[in-house]
C-alpha positions as CSV (number, residue, x, y, z in Angstrom):
1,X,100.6,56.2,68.8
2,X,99.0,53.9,71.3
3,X,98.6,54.8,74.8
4,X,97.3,52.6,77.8
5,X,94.2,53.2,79.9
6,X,96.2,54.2,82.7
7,X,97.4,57.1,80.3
8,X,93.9,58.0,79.2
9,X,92.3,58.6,82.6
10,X,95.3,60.6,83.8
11,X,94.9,62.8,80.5
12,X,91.0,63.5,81.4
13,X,90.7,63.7,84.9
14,X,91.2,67.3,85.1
15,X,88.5,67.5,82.5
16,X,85.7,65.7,84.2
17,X,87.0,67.8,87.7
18,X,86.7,71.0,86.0
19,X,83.1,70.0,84.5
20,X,81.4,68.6,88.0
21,X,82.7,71.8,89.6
22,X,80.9,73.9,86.9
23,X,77.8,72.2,87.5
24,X,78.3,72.4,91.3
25,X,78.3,76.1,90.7
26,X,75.2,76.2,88.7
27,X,73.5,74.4,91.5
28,X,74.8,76.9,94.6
29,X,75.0,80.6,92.0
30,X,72.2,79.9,89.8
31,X,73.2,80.9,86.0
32,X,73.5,84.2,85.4
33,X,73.6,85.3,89.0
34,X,77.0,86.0,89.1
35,X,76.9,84.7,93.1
36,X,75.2,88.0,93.6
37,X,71.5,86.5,93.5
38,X,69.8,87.4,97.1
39,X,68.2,84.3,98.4
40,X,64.0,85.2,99.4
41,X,64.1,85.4,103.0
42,X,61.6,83.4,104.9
43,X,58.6,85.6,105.6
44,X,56.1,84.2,108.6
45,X,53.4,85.3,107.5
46,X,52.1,87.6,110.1
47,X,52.0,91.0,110.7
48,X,53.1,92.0,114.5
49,X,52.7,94.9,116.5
50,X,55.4,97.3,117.2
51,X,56.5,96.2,121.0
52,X,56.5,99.3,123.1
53,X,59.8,100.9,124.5
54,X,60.2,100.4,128.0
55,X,63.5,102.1,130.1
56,X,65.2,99.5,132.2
57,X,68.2,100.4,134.9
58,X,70.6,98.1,136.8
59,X,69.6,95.1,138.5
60,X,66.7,95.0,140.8
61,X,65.4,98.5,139.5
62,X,62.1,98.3,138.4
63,X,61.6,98.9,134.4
64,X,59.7,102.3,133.4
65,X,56.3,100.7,132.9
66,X,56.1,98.9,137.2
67,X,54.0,99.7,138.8
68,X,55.6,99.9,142.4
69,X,53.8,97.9,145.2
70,X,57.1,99.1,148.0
71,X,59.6,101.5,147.0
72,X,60.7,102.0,151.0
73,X,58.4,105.0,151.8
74,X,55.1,103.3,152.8
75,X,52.6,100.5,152.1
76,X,49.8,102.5,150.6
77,X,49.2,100.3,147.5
78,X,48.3,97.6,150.0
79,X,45.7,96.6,152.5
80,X,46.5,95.3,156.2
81,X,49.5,96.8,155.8
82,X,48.8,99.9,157.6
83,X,50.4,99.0,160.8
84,X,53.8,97.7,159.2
85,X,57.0,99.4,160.2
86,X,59.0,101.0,158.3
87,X,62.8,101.3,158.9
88,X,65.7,101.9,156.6
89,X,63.4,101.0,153.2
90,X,62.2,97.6,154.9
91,X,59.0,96.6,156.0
92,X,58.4,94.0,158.7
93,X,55.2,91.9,158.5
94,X,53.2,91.8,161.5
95,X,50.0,90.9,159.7
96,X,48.7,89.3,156.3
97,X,48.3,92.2,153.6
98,X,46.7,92.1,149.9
99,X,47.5,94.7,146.9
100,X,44.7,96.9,146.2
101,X,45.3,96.5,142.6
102,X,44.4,93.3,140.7
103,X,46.8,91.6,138.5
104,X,47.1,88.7,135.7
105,X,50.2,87.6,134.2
106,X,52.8,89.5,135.7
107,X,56.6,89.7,136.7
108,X,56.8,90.2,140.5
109,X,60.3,91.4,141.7
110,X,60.1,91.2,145.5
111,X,62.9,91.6,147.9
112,X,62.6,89.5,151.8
113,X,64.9,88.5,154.6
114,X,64.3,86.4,157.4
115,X,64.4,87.3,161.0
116,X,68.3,87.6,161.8
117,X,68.0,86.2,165.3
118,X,66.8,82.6,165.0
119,X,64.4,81.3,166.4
120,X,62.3,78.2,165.8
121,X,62.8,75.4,163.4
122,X,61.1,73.8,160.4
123,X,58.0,75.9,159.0
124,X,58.2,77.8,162.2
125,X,61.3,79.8,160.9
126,X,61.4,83.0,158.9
127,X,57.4,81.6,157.0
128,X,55.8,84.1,155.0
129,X,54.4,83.9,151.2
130,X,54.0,85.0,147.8
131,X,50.3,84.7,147.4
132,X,49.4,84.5,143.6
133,X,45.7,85.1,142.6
134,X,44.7,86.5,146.2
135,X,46.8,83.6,147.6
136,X,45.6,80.5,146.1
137,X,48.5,79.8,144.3
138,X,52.1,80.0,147.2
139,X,55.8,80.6,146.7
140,X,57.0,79.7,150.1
141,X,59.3,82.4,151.7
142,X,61.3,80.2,154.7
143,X,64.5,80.2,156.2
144,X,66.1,77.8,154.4
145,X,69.6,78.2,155.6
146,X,70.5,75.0,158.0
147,X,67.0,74.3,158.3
148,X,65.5,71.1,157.7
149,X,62.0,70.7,156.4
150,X,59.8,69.2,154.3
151,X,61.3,70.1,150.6
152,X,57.7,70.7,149.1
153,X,57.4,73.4,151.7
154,X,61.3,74.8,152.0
155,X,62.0,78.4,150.5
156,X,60.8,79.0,146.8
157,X,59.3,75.7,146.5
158,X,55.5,75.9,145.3
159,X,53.6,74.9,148.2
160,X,53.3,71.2,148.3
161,X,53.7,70.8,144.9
162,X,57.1,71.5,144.0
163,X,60.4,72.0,145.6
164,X,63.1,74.3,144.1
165,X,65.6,72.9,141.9
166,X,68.4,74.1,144.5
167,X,68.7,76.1,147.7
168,X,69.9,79.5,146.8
169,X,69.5,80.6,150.4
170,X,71.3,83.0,152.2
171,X,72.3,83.3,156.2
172,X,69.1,84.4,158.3
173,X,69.0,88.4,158.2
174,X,70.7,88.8,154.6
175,X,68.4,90.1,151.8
176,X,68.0,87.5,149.4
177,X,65.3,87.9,146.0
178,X,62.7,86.5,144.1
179,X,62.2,87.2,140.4
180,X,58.6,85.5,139.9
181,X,56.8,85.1,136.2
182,X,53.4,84.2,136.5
183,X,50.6,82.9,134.0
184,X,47.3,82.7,135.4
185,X,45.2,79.9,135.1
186,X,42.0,80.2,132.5
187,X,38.0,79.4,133.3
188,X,35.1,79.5,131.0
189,X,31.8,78.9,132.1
190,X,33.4,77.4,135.5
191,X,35.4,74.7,133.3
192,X,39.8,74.9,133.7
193,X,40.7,76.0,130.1
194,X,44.4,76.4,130.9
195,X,46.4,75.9,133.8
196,X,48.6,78.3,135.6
197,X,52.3,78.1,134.9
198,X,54.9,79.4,137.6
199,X,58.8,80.2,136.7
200,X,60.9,81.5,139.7
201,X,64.7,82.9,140.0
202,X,65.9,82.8,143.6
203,X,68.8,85.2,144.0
204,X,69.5,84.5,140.0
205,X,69.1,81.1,140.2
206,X,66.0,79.2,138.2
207,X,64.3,76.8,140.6
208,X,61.1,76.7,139.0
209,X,60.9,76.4,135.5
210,X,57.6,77.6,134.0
211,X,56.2,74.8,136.0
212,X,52.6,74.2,135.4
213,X,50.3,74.7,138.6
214,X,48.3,71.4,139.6
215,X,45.6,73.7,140.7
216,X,45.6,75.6,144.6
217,X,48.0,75.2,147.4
218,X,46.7,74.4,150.3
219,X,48.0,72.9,153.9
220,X,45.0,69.9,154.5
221,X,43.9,69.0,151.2
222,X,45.5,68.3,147.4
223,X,45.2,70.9,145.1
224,X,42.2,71.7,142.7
225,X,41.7,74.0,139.9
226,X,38.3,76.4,141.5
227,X,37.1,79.5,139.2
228,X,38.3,82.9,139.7
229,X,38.8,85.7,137.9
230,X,41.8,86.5,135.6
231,X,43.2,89.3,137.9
232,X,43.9,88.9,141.3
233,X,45.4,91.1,144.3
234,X,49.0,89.8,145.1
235,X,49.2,88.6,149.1
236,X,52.0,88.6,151.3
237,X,51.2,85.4,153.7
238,X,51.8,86.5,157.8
239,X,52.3,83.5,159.3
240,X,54.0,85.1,162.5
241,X,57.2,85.6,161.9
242,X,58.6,89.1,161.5
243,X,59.6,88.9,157.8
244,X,61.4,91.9,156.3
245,X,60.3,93.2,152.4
246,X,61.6,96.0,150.3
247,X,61.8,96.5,146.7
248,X,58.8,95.0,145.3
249,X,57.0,96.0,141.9
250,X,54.8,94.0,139.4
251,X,54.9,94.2,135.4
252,X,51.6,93.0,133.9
253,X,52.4,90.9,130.9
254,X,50.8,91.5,128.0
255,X,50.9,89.3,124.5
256,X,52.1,90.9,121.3
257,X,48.9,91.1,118.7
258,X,49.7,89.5,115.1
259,X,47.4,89.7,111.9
260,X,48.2,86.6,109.4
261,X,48.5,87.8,106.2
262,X,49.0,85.0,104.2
């Protein structure tokens, strides 16, 4: 009995499907695996310490290994901050005041509001600091609420260098908070072998994004890279206006250690 070609490759289609799905198989469940075979996981190659446990609480609360700079009750781990007042957990600046403990790389959570009655304009509003490496490196603390200035110098910008990405500021008097990651910059033999890096949240907001530091941050002159050791004290910057703080602790960062092993 003759049959036409049309006939022939209906008859062995479900043939040829049946044997190219069989060989698909043996490519995804290797023979004999029974799709049970585990696949190696990727292995990196290093061996990494354990990270420590640290205790964190709500928001704002500094984790178990902070050390606390303010916690409301005085200003002893600073100095020229003996004459501060303290009211209701707040400090008021009245003069410029270092940490008497060095620091790194660090996460500084420090809380500020500016003076609730008003009074000047432009950098002469609500100015005060965040003084990184014993104040070379500035996070601007400013009233930024209705009040024009230069942006390279408005609140959470780093001082002429970089402005935020927004204005997360809130009415003059309200509490408002920075969340600060620092990486200090690195010298060898008095040569800049890495730059700092700077990341800021502003009440939860990012406006400054691991920015890298284009060296100090002066008023009258550009910035330069110019030696100093790793750790630094922390400074709040005075600049005359009567600043409130509260809430302010420091986490030193330090990197995980990994042994390659292959």
């Amino acid at each position: 009995m003759r049959c036409s070609c049309a006939c022939l490759r209906a008859w062995i289609a479900p043939f040829l499907f049946t044997a190219f799905g069989l060989a698909l198989s043996l490519v995804i469940w290797p023979q004999g695996s029974g799709r049970t075979q585990e696949v190696k996981p990727y292995e990196s190659g290093i061996r990494w310490e354990e990270p420590k446990m640290v205790q964190t609480g709500a928001p704002g609360t500094p984790p178990s290994d902070a050390v606390i700079l303010f916690d409301g009750t005085n200003m002893k781990a600073w100095n020229g901050a003996e004459k501060w007042p303290i009211k209701d957990g707040a400090a008021t600046a009245t003069s410029w005041a270092t940490t008497k403990q060095s620091f790194g790389n660090y996460q500084l959570h420090v809380e500020f509001a500016t003076p609730k009655k008003v009074s000047g304009s432009g950098q002469g509003r609500g100015n005060n600091g965040i003084g990184l490496s014993n104040a070379r490196y500035e996070v601007q603390v400013l009233d930024a609420w209705h009040n024009p200035t230069y942006w390279d110098g408005m609140c959470a910008a780093i001082y002429k260098q970089r402005p935020p990405l927004v204005n997360a500021a809130r009415p003059p008097g309200e509490w408002q908070t920075y969340d600060i990651v620092f990486e200090t910059p690195l010298f060898r033999d008095g040569k800049l072998t890495r730059p700092g890096y700077v990341t800021v949240f502003w009440d939860g907001a990012v406006v400054q994004n691991h920015v890298q530091l284009l060296g100090d941050t002066p008023y009258d002159r550009p910035p330069a890279y110019r030696p100093h050791p790793e750790k630094q004290p922390l400074a709040l910057m005075y600049h005359n206006n009567p600043v409130r703080f509260r809430n302010i602790w420091i986490r030193e960062i330090h990197e995980l250690t990994g042994e390659r092993t292959q």
